[in-house]
C-alpha positions as semicolon CSV with decimal commas, in nm:
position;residue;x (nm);y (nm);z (nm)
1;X;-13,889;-0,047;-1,340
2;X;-13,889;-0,434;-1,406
3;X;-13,561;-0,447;-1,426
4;X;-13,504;-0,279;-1,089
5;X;-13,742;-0,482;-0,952
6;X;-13,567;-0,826;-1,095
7;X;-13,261;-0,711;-0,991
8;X;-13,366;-0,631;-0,661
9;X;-13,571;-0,946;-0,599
10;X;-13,287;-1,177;-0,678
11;X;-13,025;-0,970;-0,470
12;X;-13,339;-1,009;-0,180
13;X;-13,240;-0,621;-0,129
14;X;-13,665;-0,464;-0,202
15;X;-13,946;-0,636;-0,007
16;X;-14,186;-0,936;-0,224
17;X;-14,475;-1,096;-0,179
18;X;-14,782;-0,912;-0,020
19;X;-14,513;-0,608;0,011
20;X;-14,386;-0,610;-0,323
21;X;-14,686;-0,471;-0,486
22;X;-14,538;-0,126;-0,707
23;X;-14,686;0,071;-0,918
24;X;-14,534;0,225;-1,270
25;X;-14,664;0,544;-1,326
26;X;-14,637;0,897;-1,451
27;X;-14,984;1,090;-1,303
28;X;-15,225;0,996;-1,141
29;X;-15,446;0,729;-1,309
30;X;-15,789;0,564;-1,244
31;X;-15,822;0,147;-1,281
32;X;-16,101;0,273;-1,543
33;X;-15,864;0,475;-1,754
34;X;-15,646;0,146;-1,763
35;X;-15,933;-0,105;-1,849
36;X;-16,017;0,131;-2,121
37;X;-15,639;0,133;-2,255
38;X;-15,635;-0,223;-2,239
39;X;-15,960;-0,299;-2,443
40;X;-15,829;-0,073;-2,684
41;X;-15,514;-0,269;-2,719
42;X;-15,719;-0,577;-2,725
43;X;-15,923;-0,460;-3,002
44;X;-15,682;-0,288;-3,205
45;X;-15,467;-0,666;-3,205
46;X;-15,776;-0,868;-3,290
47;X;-15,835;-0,991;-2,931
48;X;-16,137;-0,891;-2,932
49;X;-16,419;-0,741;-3,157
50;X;-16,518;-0,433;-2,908
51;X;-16,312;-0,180;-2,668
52;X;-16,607;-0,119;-2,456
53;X;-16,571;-0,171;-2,124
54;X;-16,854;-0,147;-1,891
55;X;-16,996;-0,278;-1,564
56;X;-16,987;-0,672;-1,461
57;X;-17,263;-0,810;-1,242
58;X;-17,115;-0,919;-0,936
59;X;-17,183;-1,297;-0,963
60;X;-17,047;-1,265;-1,313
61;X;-16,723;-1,197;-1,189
62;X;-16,743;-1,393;-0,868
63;X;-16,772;-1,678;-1,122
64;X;-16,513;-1,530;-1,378
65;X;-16,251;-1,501;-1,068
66;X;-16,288;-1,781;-0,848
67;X;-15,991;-1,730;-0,657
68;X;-15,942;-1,356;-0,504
69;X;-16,053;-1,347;-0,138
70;X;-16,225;-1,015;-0,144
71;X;-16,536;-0,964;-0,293
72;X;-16,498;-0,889;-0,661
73;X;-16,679;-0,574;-0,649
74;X;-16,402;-0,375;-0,408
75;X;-16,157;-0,526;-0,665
76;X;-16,300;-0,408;-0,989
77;X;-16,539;-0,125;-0,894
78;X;-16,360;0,050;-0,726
79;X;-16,273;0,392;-0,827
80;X;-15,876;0,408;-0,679
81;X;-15,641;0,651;-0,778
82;X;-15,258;0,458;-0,795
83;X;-14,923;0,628;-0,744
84;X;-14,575;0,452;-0,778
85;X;-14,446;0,606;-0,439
86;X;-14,255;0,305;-0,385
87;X;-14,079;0,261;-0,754
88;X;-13,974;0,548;-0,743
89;X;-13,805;0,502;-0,361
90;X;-13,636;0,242;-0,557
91;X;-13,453;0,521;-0,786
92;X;-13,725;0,459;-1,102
93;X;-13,801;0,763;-1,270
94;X;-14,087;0,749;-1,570
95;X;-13,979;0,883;-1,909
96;X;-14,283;1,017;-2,064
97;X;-14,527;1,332;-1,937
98;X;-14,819;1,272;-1,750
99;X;-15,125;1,230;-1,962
100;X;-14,928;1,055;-2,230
């Protein structure tokens, strides 16, 4: 998918900016599922000491992310479901079986 996306970026042929937001993705998948995939990574390289992930007071992250616009709350506490609808309009096709 990055490389379709690269490719089509420089040839200015797929939208960017605010409309080139895709998703990579073989199921369905919850922004919790990948928080807890990526503190696992973390911890497994030494990053950090813990793979628990768990709730952030909102002020906490208001202060921790500065810059996003909305409030942090609709960002990270949200539970969103993601599909890559438009990667794969783009001819990307994922290579492994949902749940994997």
């Amino acid at each position: 998918l990055y490389l379709i996306l690269l490719r089509g970026a420089l040839n200015q042929r797929i939208p960017v900016g605010k409309e080139g937001y895709y998703l990579a993705e073989d199921g369905d998948f919850t922004w919790g599922e990948v928080s807890s995939a990526i503190a696992k990574s973390l911890k497994r390289l030494g990053i950090t000491s813990s793979d628990d992930v768990g709730p952030v007071p909102v002020e906490t992250a208001k202060e921790k992310f500065p810059r996003i616009s909305w409030d942090p709350i609709w960002v990270f506490g949200s539970d969103s479901r993601g599909h890559g609808t438009k990667a794969k309009k783009l001819g990307w096709k994922p290579k492994s079986n949902p749940g994997n």
